[in-house]
C-alpha positions in Angstrom: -9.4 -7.2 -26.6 -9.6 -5.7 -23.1 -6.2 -4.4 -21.8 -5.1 -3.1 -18.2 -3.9 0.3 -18.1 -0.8 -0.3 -15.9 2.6 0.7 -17.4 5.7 -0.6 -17.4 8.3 0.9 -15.0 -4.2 0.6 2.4 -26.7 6.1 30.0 -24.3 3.6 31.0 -26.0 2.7 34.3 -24.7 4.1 37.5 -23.2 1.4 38.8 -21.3 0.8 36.2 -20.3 4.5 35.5 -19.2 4.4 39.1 -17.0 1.3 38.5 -15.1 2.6 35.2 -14.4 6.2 37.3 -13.5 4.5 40.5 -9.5 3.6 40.1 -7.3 5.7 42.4 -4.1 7.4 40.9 -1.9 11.1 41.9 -3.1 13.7 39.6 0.4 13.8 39.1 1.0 10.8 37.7 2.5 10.9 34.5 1.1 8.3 31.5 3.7 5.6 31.1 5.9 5.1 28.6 5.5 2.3 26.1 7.8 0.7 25.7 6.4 -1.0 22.3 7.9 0.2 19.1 6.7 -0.6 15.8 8.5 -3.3 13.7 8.5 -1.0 10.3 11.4 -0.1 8.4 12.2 2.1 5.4 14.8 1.4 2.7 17.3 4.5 1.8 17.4 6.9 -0.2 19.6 5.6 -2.5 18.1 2.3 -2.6 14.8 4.0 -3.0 16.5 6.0 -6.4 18.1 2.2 -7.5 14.5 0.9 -7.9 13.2 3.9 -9.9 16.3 4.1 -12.4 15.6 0.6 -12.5 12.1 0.7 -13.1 12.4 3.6 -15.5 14.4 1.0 -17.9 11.3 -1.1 -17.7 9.8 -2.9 -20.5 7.2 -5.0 -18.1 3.7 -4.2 -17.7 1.8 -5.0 -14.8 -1.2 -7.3 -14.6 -0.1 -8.8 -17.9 -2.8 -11.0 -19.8 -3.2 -12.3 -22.9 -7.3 -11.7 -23.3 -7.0 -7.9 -22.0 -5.1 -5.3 -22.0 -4.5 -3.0 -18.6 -3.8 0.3 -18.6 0.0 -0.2 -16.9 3.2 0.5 -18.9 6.0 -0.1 -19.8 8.9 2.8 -19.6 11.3 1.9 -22.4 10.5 2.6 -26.3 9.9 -1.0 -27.2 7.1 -2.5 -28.2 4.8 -3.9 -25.8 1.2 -5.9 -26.6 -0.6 -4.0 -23.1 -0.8 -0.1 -23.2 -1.1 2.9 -20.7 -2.1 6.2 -21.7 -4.2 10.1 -21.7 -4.4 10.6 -25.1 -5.8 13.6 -25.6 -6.0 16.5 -23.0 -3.4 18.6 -21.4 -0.6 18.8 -19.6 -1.2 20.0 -15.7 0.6 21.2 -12.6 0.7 19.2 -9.1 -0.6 21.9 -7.4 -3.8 20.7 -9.2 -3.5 17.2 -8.3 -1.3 17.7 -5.4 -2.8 13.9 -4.8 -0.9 12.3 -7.3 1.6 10.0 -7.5 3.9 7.7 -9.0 4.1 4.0 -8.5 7.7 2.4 -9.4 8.3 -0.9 -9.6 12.0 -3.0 -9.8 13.0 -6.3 -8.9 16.4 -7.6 -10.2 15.6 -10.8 -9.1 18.7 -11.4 -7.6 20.6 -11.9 -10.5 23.1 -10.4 -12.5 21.3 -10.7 -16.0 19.2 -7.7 -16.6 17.2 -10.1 -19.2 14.9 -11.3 -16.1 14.5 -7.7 -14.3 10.9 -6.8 -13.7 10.1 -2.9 -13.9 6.7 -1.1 -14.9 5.2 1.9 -13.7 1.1 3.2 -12.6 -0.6 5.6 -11.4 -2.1 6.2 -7.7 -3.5 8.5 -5.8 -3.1 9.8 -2.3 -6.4 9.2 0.2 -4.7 9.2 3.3 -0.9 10.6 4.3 0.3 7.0 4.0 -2.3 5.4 1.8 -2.2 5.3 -1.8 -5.5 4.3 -3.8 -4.8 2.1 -7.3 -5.4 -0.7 -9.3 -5.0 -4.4 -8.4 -3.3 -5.0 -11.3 -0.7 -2.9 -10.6 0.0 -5.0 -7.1 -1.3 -8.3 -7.2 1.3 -10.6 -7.4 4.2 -8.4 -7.0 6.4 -7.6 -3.6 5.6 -3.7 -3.2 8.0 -3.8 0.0 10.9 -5.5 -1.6 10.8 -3.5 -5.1 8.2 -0.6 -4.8 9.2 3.4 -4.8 6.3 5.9 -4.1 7.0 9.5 -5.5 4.6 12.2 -4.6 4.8 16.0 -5.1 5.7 16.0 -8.8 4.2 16.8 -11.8 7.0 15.2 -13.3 8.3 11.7 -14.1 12.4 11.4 -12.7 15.2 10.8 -15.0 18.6 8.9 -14.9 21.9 9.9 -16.5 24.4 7.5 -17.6 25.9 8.0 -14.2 22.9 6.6 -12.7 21.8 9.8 -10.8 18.7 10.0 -10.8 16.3 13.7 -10.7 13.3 13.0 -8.9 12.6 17.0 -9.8 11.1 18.4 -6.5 9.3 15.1 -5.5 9.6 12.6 -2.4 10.0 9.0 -2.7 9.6 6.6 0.0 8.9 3.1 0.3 6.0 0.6 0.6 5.5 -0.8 4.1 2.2 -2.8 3.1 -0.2 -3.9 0.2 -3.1 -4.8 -0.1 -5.6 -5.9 -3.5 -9.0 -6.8 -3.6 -9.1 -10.5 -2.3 -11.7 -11.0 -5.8 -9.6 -9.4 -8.4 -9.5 -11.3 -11.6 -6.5 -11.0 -13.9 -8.5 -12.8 -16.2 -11.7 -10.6 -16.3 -9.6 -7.3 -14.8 -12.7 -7.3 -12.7 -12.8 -6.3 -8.8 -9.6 -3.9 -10.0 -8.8 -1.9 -6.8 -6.0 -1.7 -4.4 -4.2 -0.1 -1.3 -0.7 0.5 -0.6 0.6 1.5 2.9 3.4 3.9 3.3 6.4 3.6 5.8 5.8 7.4 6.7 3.2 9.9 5.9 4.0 12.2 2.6 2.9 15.6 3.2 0.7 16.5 0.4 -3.2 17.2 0.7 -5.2 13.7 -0.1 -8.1 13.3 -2.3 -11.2 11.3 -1.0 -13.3 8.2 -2.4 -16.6 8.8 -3.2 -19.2 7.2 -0.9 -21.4 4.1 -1.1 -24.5 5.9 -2.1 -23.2 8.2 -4.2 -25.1 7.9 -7.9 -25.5 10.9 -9.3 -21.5 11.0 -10.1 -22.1 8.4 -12.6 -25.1 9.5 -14.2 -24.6 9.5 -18.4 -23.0 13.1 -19.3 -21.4 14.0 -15.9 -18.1 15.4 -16.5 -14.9 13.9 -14.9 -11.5 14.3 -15.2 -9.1 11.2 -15.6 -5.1 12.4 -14.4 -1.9 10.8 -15.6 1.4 9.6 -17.0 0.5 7.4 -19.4 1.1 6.8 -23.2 0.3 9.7 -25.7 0.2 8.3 -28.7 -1.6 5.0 -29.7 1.5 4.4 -32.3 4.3 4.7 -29.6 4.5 3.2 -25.8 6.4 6.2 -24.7 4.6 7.6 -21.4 4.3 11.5 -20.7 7.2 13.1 -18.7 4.8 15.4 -17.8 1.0 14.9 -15.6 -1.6 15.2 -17.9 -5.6 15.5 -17.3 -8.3 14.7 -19.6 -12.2 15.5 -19.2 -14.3 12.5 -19.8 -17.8 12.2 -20.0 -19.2 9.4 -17.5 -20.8 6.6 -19.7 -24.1 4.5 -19.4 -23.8 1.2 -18.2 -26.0 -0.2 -21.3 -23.3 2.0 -23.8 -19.7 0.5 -21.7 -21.9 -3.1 -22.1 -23.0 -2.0 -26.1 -19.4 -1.9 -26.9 -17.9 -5.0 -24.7 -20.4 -6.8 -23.8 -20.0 -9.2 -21.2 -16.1 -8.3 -20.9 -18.1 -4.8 -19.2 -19.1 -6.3 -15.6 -22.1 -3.4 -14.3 -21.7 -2.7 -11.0 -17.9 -3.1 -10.8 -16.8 -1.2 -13.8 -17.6 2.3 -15.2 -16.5 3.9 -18.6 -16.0 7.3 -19.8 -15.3 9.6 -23.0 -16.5 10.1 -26.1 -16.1 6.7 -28.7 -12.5 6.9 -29.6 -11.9 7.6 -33.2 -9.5 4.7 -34.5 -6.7 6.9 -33.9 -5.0 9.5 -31.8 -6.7 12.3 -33.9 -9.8 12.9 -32.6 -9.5 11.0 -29.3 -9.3 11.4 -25.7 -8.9 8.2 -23.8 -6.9 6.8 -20.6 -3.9 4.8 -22.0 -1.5 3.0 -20.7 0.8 4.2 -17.6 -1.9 5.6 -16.3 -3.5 2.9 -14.7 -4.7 3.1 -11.2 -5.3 6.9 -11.8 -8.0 8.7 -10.3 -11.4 9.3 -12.5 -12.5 12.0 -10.4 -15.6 14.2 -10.1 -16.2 16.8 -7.8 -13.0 16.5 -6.5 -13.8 13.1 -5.3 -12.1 9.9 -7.0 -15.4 8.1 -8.5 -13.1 5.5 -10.8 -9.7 4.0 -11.0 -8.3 3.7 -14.3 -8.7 -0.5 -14.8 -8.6 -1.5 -18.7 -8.9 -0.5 -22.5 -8.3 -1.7 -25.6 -4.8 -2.7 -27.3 -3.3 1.0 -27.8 -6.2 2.8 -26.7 -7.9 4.1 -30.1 -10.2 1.4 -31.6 -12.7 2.9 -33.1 -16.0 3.4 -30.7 -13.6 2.3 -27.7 -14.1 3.5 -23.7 -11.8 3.8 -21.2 -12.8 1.6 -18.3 -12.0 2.0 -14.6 -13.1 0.2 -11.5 -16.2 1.8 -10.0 -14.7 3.4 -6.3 -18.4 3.4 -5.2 -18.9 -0.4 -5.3 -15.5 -0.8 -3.5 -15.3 1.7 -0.9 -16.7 -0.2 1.5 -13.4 -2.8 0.9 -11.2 -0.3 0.4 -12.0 2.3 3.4 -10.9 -0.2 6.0 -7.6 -0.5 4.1 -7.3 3.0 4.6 -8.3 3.1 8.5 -6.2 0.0 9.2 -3.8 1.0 11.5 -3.2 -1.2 14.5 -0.5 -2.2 16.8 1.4 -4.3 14.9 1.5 -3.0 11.4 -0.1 -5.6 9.6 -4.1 -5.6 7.9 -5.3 -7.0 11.1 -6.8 -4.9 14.3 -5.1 -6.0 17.5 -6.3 -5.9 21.0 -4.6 -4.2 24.0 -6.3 -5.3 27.6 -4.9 -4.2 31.0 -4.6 -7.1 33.6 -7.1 -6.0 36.7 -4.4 -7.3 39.6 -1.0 -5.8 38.0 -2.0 -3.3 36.0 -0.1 -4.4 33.1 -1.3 -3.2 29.8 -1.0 -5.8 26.9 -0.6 -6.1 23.5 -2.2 -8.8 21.8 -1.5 -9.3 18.1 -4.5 -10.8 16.1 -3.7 -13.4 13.9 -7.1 -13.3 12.3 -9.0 -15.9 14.0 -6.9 -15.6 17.1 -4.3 -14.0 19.2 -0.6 -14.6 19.8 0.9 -14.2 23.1 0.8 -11.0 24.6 3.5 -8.1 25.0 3.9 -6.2 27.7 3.3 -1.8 27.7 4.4 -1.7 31.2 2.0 -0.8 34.3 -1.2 1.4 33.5 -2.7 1.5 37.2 -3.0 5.7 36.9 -6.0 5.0 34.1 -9.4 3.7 34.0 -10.0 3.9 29.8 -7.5 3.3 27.2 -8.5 3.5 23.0 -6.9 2.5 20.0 -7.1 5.4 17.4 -4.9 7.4 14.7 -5.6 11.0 15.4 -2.7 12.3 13.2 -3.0 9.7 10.1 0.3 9.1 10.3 -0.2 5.1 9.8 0.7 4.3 13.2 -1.5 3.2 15.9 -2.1 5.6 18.9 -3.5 5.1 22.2 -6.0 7.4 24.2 -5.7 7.4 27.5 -7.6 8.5 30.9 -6.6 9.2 34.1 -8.5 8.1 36.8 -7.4 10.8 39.5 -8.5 14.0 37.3 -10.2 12.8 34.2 -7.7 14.1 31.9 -7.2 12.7 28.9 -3.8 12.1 27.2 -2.8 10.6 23.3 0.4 8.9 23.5 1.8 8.6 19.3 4.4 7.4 18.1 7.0 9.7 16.4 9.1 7.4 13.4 11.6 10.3 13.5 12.9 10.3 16.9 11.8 6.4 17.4 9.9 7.3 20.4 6.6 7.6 21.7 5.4 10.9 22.5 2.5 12.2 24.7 0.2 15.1 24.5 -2.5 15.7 27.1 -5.8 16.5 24.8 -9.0 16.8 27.6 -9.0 18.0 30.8 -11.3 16.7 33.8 -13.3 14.2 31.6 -13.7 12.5 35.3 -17.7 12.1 34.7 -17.4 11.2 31.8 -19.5 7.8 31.3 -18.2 6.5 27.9 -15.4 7.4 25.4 -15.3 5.8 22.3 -12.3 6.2 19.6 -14.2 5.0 16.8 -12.5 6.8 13.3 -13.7 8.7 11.1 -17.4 9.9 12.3 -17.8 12.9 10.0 -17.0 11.9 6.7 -13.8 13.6 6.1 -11.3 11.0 6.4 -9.9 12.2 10.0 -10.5 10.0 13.2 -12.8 11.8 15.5 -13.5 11.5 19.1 -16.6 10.9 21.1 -17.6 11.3 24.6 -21.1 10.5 26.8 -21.7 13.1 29.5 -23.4 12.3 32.7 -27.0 14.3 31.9 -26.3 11.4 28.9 -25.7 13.6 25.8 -23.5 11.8 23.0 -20.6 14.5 21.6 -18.6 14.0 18.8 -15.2 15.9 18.8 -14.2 16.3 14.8 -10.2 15.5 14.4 -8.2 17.4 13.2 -5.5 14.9 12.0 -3.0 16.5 14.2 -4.0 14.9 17.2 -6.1 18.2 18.0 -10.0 18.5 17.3 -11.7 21.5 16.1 -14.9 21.6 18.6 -17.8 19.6 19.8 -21.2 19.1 18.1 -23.9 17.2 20.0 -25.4 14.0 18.3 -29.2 14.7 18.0 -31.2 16.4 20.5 -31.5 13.5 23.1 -29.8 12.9 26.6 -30.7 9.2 26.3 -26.8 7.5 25.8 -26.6 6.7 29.6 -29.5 3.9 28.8 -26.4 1.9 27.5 -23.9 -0.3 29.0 -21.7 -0.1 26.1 -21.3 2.3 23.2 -18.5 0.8 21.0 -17.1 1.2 17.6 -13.9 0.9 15.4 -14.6 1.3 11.8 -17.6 -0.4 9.0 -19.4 -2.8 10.6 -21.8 -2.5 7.2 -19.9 -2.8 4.5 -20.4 1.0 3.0 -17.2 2.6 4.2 -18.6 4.5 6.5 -17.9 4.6 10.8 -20.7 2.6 12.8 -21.8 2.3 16.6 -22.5 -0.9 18.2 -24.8 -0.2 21.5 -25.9 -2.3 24.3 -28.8 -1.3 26.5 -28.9 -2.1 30.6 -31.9 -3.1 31.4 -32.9 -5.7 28.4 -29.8 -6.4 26.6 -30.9 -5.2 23.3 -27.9 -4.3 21.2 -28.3 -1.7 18.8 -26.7 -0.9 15.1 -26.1 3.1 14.8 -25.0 2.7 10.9 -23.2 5.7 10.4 -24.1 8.2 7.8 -20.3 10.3 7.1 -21.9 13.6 7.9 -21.0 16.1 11.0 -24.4 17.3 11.2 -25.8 14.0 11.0 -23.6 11.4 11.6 -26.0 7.9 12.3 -29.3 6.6 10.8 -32.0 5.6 14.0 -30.8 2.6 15.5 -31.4 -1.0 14.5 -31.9 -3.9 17.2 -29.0 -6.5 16.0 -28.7 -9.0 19.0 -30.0 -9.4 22.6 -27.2 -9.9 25.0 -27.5 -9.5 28.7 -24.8 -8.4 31.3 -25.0 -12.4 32.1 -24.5 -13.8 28.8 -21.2 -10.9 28.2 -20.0 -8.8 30.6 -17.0 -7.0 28.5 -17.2 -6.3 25.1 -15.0 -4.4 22.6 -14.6 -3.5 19.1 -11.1 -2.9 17.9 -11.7 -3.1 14.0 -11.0 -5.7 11.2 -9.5 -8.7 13.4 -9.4 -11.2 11.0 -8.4 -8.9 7.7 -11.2 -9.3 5.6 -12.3 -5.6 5.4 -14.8 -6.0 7.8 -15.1 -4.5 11.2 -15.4 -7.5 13.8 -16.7 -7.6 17.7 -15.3 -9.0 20.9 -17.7 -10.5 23.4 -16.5 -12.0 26.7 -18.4 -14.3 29.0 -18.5 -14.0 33.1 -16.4 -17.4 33.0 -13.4 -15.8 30.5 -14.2 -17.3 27.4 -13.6 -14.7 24.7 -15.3 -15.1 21.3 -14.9 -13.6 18.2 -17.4 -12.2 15.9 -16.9 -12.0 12.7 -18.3 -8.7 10.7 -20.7 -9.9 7.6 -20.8 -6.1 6.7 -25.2 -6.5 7.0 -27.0 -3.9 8.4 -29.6 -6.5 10.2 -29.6 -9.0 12.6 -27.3 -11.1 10.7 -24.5 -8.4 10.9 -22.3 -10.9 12.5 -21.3 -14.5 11.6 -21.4 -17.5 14.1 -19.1 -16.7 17.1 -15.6 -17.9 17.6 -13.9 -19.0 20.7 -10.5 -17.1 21.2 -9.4 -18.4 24.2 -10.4 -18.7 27.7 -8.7 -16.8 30.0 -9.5 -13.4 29.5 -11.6 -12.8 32.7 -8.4 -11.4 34.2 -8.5 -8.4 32.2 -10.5 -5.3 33.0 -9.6 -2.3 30.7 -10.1 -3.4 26.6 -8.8 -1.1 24.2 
């Protein structure tokens, strides 16, 4: 019997150098203002503490199912069918795993009879300031905004006196602004077991990365990795630990997890780990339940999430099994890197009309957008980007001024409910391309990149401040100014890693640069993809996943206004996008695309 581990309780040519640097503004001009502010709110405090007393009275377990049994919990004593656990290993410290946290989960459902509440607990860990990696189990199906409490920055699970105070000892709690699971998962088959959640405001505790696409050697038969949580001790109670505990687990064959379940083992999607489990507690060291959605992690990168088990954790010969973070990372990245304008999974655009100078906001709503909002007048600036320098889950904007070449990031700050601006370039006047594309290096924080006008590609590593610390040319060459576009906003490929979509002058040829998440090398030689001329689209962009499907997308617009819409297939070839979309018709009216 399979069972979840949940427990109860996201060279340009001249000419058209000249063009983009040609706007006339005061030096003195000062970036506008937005006056946009982001629809998010956060509950209290004390409703906050309400759904974790209420989740720790729990008896539920997440991602219930009769044929399996996840590794959620429950967080009362009784006696549940679905177990969490580490059994085995030892208690730790957060400033171990200073990623960890707590996943709470309470919904009255409106009633006065406690017989119907809802309340389970998992495991998560932190990959981004407001992104929290787990289990699908733990969150499909359930209303993480309504009834969810995130606490980080404890080794220890909270407790509730009779008065109903609750100790969150030391730790922060906040709420859940977004979720997002795997649109595959299977409750049946617990397969495709992975899952984002998006926080209201960034916790201030130092994330731990996914591993990356390629990596292989991390699950090679014997490696050691370490498996952190909550969960059950015992295979003969359902209590969970009030303390973090960490196991170490050898990494599994594929042909040993598939020896023991057979076809209930999916290759690919799943990996086990630890020694065959000994038919009872003595003897074993296993994930249990309440730890589910855990990190499995080697070399301090998360390489599993803790998925499914066996019924109380021991059977004899038994794995634990987690979802294999290298299969999904190329789902799960964008859910990490999805910021955009109006808080939902979906890039948005922002265009600047060419005769008033108002900047837009246009919200996507995947296969479209809705009407557009204004930002006020942006005549003082010839570029304007879409990024998140300081992960803070909000959407920047990057901004440069056409009478000096400075560049300025205007954030917003949730505390003061304003935006606020910071000049971060000065004289980037000659400048013939910036692009804001994310996270270049490999390290999680959105970089920036810049072509000079001897045509040298630089990429400027963030910071996640909003700051960067230097510049490191791409390659040797001075050949960027043979493009007309450089463009890019997240994974056009599918392996969670930051592309570049290129389109040269004089043929039309547009070019894949499939990033490679390193500083010193950061993209493979390019690919040819498409041949577009200046006559067939003469304004592109790339903003991100429009339509929410993990993928990043591409905005082409013709001479006549028609905009089209290019989905992202997430191939590396010439197939990399699916058959355009028509998006509407009047866009020829808009000159700067952000």
């Amino acid at each position: 019997m399979r069972l979840a581990l949940p427990v109860a309780a996201a060279g340009i040519a001249a000419a058209v150098a000249a063009a983009l640097l040609t706007s006339s503004a005061d030096a003195t001009t000062a970036p506008p203002q937005p006056t946009v502010k982001p629809a998010v709110s956060s509950p209290s405090l004390a409703e906050l503490e309400r759904r974790v007393a209420g989740a720790l009275a729990g008896d539920d377990t997440a991602g219930k199912t009769t044929t399996k049994s996840s590794y959620s919990a429950t967080t009362s004593s009784s006696t549940t069918t679905v177990d969490p656990k580490i059994i085995g290993g030892s208690e730790t410290t957060i400033t171990s795993a200073p990623w960890m946290a707590q996943l709470w989960y309470y919904d009255d459902r409106g009633t006065t009879d406690e017989g119907d509440d809802l309340g389970f607990f998992c495991g998560g860990a932190v990959v981004a300031p407001t992104k929290i990696l787990t289990a699908a189990h733990c969150v499909k199906g359930y209303d993480w905004y309504a009834n969810g409490a995130i606490l980080t920055g404890t080794s220890q699970l909270p407790t509730s006196d009779e008065a109903g105070n609750t100790d969150l000892h030391g730790g922060t709690v906040t709420g859940v602004w977004r979720q997002w699971n795997h649109p595959s998962y299977s409750s049946a088959t617990i397969d495709n077991d992975i899952a984002v959640l998006t926080l209201p405001v960034a916790v201030k505790v130092t994330p731990i990365r996914m591993t990356t696409s390629g990596d292989t050697a991390s699950y090679a038969a014997g490696t050691s990795a370490k498996v952190y949580g909550w969960g059950r001790t015992s295979s003969t109670s359902s209590d969970i630990s009030e303390t973090l505990k960490t196991a170490t687990l050898p990494i599994q064959s594929d042909t040993t997890c598939a020896g023991y379940y057979g076809g209930d083992f999916i290759k690919g999607h799943m990996v086990c780990a630890g020694t065959p489990a000994s038919g009872s507690d003595t003897g074993t060291t296993t994930a249990c339940n309440g730890d589910s959605g855990g990190p499995l992690v080697v070399n301090n990168r998360i390489v599993g999430v803790v998925s499914w088990g066996v019924l109380d954790c021991v059977e004899q010969g038994a794995y634990s099994v987690f979802a294999k973070v290298s299969t999904y990372v190329g789902a799960a990245y964008p859910r990490v890197d999805d910021t955009n304008l109006s808080g939902d999974h979906r890039a948005d655009l922002w265009v600047r009309n060419a005769s008033t100078k108002t900047g837009y906001e246009k919200d996507s709503k995947g296969t479209s957008f809705g009407a557009r909002q204004s930002w006020g007048n942006w005549g003082a600036y010839n570029v304007v980007l879409q990024s998140d320098f300081n992960r803070d889950g909000y959407q920047d904007l990057i901004a440069r001024r056409s009478s000096d070449g400075d560049v300025f990031w205007m954030h917003w700050v949730p505390s003061s409910g304003s935006w606020a601006t910071t000049k971060i370039r000065d004289n980037w006047k000659s400048r013939t391309r910036i692009v804001a594309p994310g996270d270049v290096t490999g390290d999680y924080l959105p970089d920036l990149m810049s072509v000079d006008s001897s045509g040298r590609m630089w990429i400027y590593k963030g910071t996640g401040t909003g700051s960067f610390s230097g510049r490191a040319q791409v390659g040797t060459g001075t050949g960027w100014n043979q493009y007309n576009f450089v463009v890019g906003h997240g994974d056009f490929t599918g392996d969670g890693k930051t592309d570049l979509i290129a389109r040269k002058g004089s043929n039309g040829y547009v070019y894949l640069y499939k990033g490679k998440g390193s500083a010193s090398s950061p993209f493979s030689p390019r690919v040819k993809v498409r041949t577009w001329s200046s006559t067939t689209y003469n304004k592109v962009d790339a903003v991100g996943d429009i339509t929410g499907d993990g993928r990043a997308d591409f905005l082409a617009r013709k001479p006549d206004g028609t905009l089209y819409l290019y989905k992202g297939t997430g191939k590396a070839t010439s197939e990399i996008f699916a058959t355009r979309i028509s998006v509407g018709t009047d866009f020829k009216q808009y000159d700067i695309w952000g």
